[in-house]
C-alpha positions as CSV (number, residue, x, y, z in Angstrom):
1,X,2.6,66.8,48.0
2,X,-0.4,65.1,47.4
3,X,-1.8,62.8,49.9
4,X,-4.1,59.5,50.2
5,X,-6.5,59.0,52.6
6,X,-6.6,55.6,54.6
7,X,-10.1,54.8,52.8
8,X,-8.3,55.8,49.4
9,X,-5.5,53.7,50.0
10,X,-7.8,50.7,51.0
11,X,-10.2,51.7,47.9
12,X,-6.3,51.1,46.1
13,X,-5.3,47.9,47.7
14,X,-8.5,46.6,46.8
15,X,-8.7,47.6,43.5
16,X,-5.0,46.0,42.6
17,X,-6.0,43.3,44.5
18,X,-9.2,42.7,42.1
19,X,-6.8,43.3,39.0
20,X,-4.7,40.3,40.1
21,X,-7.5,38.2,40.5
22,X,-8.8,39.3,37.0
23,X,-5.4,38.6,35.4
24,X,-5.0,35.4,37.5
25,X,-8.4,34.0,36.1
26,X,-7.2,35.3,32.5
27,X,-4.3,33.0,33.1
28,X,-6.1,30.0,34.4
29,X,-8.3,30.0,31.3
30,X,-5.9,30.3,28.8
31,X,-5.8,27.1,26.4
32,X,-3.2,25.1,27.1
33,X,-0.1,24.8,24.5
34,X,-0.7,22.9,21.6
35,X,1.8,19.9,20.4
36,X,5.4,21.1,19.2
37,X,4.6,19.9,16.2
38,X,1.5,21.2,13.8
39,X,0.2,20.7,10.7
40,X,0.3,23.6,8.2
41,X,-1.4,22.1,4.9
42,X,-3.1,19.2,4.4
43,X,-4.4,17.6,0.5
44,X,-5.9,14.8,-0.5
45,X,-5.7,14.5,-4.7
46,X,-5.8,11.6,-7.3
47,X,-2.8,10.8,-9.4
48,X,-4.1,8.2,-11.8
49,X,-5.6,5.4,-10.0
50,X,-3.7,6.3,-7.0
51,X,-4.7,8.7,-3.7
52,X,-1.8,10.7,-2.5
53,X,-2.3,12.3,1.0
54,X,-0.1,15.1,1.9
55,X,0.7,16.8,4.8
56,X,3.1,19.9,5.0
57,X,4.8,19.7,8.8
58,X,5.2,23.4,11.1
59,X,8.9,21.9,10.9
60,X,10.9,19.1,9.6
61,X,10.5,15.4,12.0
62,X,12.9,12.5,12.0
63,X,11.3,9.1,11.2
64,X,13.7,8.1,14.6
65,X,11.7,10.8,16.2
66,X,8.3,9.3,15.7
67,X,6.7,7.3,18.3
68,X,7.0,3.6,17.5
69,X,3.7,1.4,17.1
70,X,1.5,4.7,17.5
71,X,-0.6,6.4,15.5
72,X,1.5,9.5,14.2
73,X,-0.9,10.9,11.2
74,X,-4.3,9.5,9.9
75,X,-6.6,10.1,6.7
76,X,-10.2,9.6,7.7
77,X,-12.0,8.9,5.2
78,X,-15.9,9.1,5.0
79,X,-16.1,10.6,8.6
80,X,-19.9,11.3,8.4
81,X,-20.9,7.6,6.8
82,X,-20.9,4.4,8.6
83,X,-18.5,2.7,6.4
84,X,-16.0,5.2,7.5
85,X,-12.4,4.0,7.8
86,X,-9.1,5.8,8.8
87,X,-5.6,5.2,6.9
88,X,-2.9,5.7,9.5
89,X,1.4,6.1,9.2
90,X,3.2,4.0,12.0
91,X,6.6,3.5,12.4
92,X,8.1,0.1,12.7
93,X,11.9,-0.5,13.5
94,X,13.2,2.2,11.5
95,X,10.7,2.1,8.5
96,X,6.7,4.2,8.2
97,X,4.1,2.0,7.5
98,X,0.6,2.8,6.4
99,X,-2.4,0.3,7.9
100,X,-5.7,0.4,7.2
101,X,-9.5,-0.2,9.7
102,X,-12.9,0.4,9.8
103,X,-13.8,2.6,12.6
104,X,-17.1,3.3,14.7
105,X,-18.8,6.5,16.0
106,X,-16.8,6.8,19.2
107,X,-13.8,6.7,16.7
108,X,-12.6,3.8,17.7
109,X,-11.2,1.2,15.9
110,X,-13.5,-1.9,15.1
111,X,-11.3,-4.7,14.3
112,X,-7.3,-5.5,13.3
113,X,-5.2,-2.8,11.6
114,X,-3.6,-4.9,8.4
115,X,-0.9,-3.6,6.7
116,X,-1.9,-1.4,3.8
117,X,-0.8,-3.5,0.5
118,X,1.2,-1.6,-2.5
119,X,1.1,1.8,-0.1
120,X,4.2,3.9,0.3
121,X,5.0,6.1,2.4
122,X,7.5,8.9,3.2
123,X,8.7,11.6,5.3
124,X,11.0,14.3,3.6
125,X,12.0,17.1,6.2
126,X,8.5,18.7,6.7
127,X,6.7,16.3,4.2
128,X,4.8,13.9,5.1
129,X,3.8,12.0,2.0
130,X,1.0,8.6,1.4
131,X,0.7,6.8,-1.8
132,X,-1.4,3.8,-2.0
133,X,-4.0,2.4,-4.6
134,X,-7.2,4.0,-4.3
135,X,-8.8,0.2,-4.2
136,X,-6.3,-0.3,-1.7
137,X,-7.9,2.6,0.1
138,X,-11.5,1.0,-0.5
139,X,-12.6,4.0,-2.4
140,X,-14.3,3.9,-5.5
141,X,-12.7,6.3,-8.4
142,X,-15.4,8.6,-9.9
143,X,-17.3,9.0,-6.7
144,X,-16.8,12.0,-4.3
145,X,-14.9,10.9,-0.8
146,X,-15.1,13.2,2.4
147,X,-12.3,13.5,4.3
148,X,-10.5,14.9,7.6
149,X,-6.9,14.8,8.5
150,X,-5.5,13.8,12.2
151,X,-2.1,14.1,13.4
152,X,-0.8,13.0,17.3
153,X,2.4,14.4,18.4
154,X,3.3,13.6,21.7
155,X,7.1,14.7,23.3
156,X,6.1,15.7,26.5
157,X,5.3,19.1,25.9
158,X,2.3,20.9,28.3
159,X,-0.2,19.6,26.0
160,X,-0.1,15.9,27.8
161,X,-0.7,17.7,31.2
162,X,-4.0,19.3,29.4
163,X,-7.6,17.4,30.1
164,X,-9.4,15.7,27.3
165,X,-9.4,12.5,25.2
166,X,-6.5,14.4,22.6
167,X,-5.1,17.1,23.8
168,X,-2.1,16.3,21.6
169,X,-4.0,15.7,18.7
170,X,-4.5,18.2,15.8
171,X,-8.0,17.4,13.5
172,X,-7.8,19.4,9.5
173,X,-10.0,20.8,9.1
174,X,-10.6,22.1,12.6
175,X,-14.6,22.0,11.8
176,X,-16.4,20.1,9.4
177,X,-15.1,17.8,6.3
178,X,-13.4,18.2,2.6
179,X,-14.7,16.8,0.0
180,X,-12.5,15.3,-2.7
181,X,-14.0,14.5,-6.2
182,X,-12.4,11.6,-8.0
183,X,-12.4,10.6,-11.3
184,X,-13.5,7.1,-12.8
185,X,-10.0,5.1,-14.3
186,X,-9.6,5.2,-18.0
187,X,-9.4,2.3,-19.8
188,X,-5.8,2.0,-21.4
189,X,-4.9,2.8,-24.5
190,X,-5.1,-1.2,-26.2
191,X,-8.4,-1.4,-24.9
192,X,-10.0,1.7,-26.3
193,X,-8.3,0.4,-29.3
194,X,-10.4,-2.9,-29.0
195,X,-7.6,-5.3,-28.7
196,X,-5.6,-7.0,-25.9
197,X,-2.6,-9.2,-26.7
198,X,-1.5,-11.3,-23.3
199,X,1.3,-13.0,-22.6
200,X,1.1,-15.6,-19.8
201,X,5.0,-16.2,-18.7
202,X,6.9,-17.7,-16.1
203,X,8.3,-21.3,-14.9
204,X,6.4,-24.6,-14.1
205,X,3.8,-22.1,-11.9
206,X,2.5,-20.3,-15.2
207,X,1.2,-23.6,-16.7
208,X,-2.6,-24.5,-16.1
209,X,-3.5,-20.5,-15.6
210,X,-2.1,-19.9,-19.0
211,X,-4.7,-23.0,-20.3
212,X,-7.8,-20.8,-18.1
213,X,-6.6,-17.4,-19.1
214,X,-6.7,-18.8,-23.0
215,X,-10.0,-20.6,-22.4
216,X,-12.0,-17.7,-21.0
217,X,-10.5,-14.3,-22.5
218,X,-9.9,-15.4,-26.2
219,X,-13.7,-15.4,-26.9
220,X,-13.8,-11.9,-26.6
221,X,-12.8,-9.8,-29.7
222,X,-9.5,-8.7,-30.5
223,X,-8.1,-10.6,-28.0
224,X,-4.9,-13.2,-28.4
225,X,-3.4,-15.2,-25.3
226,X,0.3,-16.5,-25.9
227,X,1.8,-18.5,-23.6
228,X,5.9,-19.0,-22.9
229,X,6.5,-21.5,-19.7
230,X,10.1,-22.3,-19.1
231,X,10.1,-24.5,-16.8
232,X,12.6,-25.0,-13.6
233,X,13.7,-21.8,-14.6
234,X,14.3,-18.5,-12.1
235,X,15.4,-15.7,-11.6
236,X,18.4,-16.7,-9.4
237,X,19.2,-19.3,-11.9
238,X,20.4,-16.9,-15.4
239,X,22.6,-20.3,-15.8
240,X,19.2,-21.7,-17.2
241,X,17.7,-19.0,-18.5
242,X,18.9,-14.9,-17.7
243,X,15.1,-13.7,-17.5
244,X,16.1,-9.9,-17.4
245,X,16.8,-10.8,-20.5
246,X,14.3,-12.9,-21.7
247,X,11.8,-10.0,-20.5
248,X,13.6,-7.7,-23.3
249,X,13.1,-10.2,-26.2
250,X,9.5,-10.9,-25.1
251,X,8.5,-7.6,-24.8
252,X,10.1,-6.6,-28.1
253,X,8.6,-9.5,-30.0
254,X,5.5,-10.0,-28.6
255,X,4.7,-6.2,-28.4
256,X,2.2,-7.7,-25.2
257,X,-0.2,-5.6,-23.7
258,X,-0.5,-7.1,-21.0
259,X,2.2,-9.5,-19.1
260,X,0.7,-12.2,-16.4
261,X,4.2,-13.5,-14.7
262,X,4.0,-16.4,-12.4
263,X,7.8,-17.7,-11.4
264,X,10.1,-18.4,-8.3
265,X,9.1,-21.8,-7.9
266,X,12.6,-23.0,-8.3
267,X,14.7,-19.9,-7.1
268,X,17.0,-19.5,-4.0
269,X,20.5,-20.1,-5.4
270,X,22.9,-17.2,-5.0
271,X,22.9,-13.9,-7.2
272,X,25.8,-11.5,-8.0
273,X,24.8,-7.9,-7.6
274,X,25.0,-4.9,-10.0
275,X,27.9,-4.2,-8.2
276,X,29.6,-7.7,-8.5
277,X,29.1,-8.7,-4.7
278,X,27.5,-12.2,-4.0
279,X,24.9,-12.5,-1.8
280,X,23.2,-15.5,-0.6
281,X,19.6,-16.5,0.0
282,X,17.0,-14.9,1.7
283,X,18.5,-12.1,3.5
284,X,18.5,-8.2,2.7
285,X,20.5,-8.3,0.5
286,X,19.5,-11.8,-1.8
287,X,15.6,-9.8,-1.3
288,X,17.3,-6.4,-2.5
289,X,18.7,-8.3,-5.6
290,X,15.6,-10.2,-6.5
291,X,13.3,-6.9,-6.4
292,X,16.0,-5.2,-8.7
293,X,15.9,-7.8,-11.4
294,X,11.9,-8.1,-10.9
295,X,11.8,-4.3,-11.5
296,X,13.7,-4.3,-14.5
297,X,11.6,-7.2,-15.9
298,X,8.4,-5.4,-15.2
299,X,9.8,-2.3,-16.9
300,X,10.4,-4.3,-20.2
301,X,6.7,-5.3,-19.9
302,X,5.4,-2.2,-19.5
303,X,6.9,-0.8,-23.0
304,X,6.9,2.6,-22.0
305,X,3.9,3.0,-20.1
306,X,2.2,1.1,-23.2
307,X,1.1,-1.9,-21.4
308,X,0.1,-3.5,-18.0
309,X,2.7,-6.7,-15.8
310,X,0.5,-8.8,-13.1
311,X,3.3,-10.4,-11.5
312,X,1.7,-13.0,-8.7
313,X,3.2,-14.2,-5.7
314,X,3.7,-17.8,-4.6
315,X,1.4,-19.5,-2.3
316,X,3.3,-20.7,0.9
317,X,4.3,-24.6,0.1
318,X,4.1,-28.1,2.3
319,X,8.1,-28.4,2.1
320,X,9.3,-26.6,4.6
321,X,12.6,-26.3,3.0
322,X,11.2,-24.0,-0.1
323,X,8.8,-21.5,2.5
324,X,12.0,-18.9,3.6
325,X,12.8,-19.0,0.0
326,X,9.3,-18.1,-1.1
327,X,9.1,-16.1,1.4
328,X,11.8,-13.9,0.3
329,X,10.6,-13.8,-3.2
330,X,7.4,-12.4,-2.0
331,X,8.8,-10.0,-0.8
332,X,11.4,-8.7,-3.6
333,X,8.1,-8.8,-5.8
334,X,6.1,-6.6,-3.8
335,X,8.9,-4.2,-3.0
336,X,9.8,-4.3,-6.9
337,X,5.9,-3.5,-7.2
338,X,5.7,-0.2,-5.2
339,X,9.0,1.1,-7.1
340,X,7.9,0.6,-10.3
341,X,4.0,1.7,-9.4
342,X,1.6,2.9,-12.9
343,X,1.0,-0.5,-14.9
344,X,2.6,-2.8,-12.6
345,X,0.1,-5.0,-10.5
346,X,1.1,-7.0,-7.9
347,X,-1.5,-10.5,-7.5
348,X,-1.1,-11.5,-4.6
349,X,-2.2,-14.8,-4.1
350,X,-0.8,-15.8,-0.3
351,X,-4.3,-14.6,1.3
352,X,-5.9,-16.5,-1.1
353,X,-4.5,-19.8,-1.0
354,X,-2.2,-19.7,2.5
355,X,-3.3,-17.4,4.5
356,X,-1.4,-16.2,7.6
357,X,1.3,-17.9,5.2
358,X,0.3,-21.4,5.8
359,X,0.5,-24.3,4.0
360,X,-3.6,-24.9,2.9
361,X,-4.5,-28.8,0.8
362,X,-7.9,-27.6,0.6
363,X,-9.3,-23.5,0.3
364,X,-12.6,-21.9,0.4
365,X,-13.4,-19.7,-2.7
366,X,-16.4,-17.9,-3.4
367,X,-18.7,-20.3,-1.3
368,X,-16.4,-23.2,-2.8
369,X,-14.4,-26.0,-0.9
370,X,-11.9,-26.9,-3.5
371,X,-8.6,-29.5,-3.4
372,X,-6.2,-26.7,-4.6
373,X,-2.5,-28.0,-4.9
374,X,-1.1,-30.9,-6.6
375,X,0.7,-33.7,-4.9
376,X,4.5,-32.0,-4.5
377,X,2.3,-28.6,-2.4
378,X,3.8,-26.2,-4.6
379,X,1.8,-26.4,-7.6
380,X,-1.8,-25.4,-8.1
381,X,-3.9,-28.2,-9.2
382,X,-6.4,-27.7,-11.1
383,X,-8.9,-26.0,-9.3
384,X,-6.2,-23.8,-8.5
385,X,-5.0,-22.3,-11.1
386,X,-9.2,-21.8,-12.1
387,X,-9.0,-19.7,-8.8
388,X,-5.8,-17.6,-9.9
389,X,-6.9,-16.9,-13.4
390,X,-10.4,-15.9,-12.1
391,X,-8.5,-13.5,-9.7
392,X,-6.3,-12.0,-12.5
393,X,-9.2,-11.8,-15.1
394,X,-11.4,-9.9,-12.0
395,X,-8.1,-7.8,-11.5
396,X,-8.2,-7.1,-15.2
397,X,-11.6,-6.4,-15.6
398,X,-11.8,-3.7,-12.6
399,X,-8.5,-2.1,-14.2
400,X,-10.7,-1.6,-17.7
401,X,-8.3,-3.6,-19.5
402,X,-10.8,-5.9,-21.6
403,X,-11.7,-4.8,-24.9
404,X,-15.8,-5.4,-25.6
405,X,-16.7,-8.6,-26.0
C-alpha cells in the first residue's frame, strides 16, 4: 500500500483547497441569468406606406401576462441621430397599445408618450407584431432609417437581483444598428393617369369644405370635385337615409377616386346589429356597430383598392349633450380606420380644432387666430372649413394623389 507523507497530504489539502477557490471565483463571475423571456428574430420591413415591426418570442406570452403601463418592447429608431425616437407596445386594461417620444442620449424619454394614431398592434403566441403608418412613425419613405430593437421582461426571475440600469432588458442587435432602406410611396393609379375625380360627401358637416375643396383643386388638370350633402342625415338614422347603402350607389355611379366623408353630426339614435340585437348609444357595443357600418362604407369607396376614403372626425362641440355622442363616433371611425388600413385615411380633426377634446370658439392655425365655428358650436364657420380642406388637400398632396397641375 502506497503511502502519503504529512507534507504530501498538506501539499493535497492545499491544492483541493485552491481548486475550490478557483471554481468558487468561476461561479461568482458567471453572468447572471437572462430574462425568461428572449427575443429570437427581430425585422423591421415596409408594406406599402406602412412599417411593420416584428418580433419572433423564445416562447409564446399572454397579453394578461404583460406588465401593465410598462414598456414591454420598443423600436428605436435613428439611435445614432439626435432626432432619435423610440415606438414602444404597452398594455392597457386588457388591450397593447403602441406610443410614440423623442428621446435623449441618456435614453431617456424627453417629453409625453401620445398614443400612436392608426397603429395596430398584436401579440399571436410568440409574435409580436406593430403596424402603424410610416408618417405616423415620423419617418420619411425613400430614406434609409437605422434601427435597434429593445425588449424588458421582468417576472422575478435572477435577472432583477443582477446590477445595472437593465439587467432585464434584451437590446437587437446586441452591438451596433440595422439599417432599413425604404422606398418613396407611389402615386396611385388615377394620378399617374393624370386625373382625380372627388367626391365630397356627408351631412350638414360636408358643406363649406366641399365649396374650398372645389375652389382650390379643380384648377388643376383632370380634376372634377362633386359634391353630395344630405343633410341631418347619419349613420344611426337609415330611417333618413341607409348610408351603407348610399356608399354603394355613389361609388358605382360616381366611379370616385377619391371620397372626403364628413358626417355624425346628427347621429346617436339606436342601431340594430348584423345580428338583429339593438344596442343603444355610445357604449361598446353602439361604437362596435358604428365602426362596422363605417368600414363597409369605406370599402365601397375604395372600389377595390382603386381609389382613396378621407373620413374626418368631428370636432368636440359647445352642447354638452352632443360630446359623448361624438365622442363615440370618433371612435367607431378610427377603429373602422385601422381595419380597413391601404386607401382608407382617417382626418383627424379633434387636435386641430378641440384639443384635449375641448370645446375651442377661436383656434390657432399656421400662425393664424381664426373664429372657427358657427353660432350652434358644431359647425365650422368659415374659416373652418378653409382649415379642414387645407388639412385634407395637404393630406392628399403628401399621399401623391394630385395629378400635375
Amino acid at each position: 500500500m502506497h503511502r502519503v507523507g504529512r507534507r504530501g497530504l498538506v501539499a493535497t489539502v492545499v491544492c483541493v483547497a485552491a481548486l475550490c477557490a478557483a471554481a468558487a471565483a468561476a461561479a461568482q463571475v458567471q453572468p447572471p441569468a437572462g430574462p425568461s423571456l428572449r427575443v429570437q428574430t427581430a425585422l423591421l420591413r415596409q408594406v406599402d406606406d406602412d412599417l411593420r415591426f416584428e418580433l419572433r418570442l423564445s416562447r409564446a406570452v399572454r397579453v394578461s401576462a404583460i406588465e401593465p403601463g410598462k414598456r414591454f418592447a420598443c423600436l428605436v429608431l435613428g439611435p445614432s441621430v439626435p432626432a432619435r425616437r423610440r415606438v414602444c407596445v404597452v398594455r392597457r386594461g386588457a388591450r397593447l397599445h403602441a406610443t410614440i417620444s423623442a428621446i435623449g442620449p441618456d435614453g431617456r424619454a424627453r417629453g409625453p408618450a401620445p398614443l400612436l394614431r392608426r397603429a395596430r398592434v398584436r401579440v399571436s403566441g410568440r409574435l409580436l407584431i406593430v403596424l402603424s403608418p410610416a408618417r405616423s412613425m415620423r419617418v420619411r419613405l425613400g430614406a434609409a432609417v437605422s434601427w435597434q430593437a429593445l425588449l424588458t421582461w421582468r417576472d422575478g426571475g435572477p435577472c432583477e437581483q443582477a446590477p445595472g440600469p437593465q439587467p432585464c432588458s434584451q437590446t437587437v442587435p446586441a452591438a451596433g444598428v440595422r439599417v432599413l432602406r425604404t422606398r418613396a410611396p407611389r402615386s396611385p393609379a388615377f394620378a399617374r393617369a393624370g386625373h382625380l375625380r372627388l367626391l365630397a360627401t356627408g351631412d350638414s358637416m360636408i358643406q363649406i369644405v366641399d365649396s374650398f375643396l372645389e375652389q382650390r383643386l379643380e384648377s388643376r388638370r383632370g380634376t372634377s370635385v362633386r359634391s353630395d350633402a344630405r343633410i341631418s342625415t347619419g349613420l344611426s338614422k337609415p330611417f333618413a337615409l341607409d348610408w351603407v347603402k348610399r356608399a354603394r350607389e355613389q361609388a358605382q355611379s360616381l366611379h370616385p377616386d377619391v371620397t372626403v366623408m364628413f358626417i355624425g353630426a346628427n347621429d346617436g339614435f339606436a342601431m340594430r346589429t348584423a345580428a338583429g340585437a339593438s344596442v343603444a348609444c355610445c357604449g361598446a357595443g353602439w361604437v362596435a356597430e358604428y365602426a362596422r357600418r363605417v368600414a363597409s362604407m369605406m370599402r365601397s369607396y375604395l372600389r377595390g383598392g382603386r381609389s382613396y376614403v378621407y373620413w374626418m372626425t368631428l370636432p368636440a362641440p359647445r352642447p354638452n349633450s352632443f360630446a359623448r355622442v361624438y365622442r363615440a363616433v370618433n371612435a367607431a371611425i378610427r377603429r373602422a380606420g385601422r381595419r380597413v388600413g391601404g386607401g382608407a385615411r382617417v382626418i383627424d380633426l379633434v387636435p386641430v380644432f378641440t384639443p384635449g377634446g375641448r370645446f375651442r370658439q377661436h383656434v390657432s392655425f399656421r400662425d393664424r387666430t381664426v373664429d372657427a365655428r358657427q353660432a350652434d358650436g358644431i359647425h365650422l364657420s368659415v374659416a373652418g372649413a378653409s382649415i379642414a380642406a387645407t388639412l385634407l388637400i395637404d393630406r392628399l398632396r403628401a399621399d401623391r394623389a394630385l395629378p400635375p397641375g
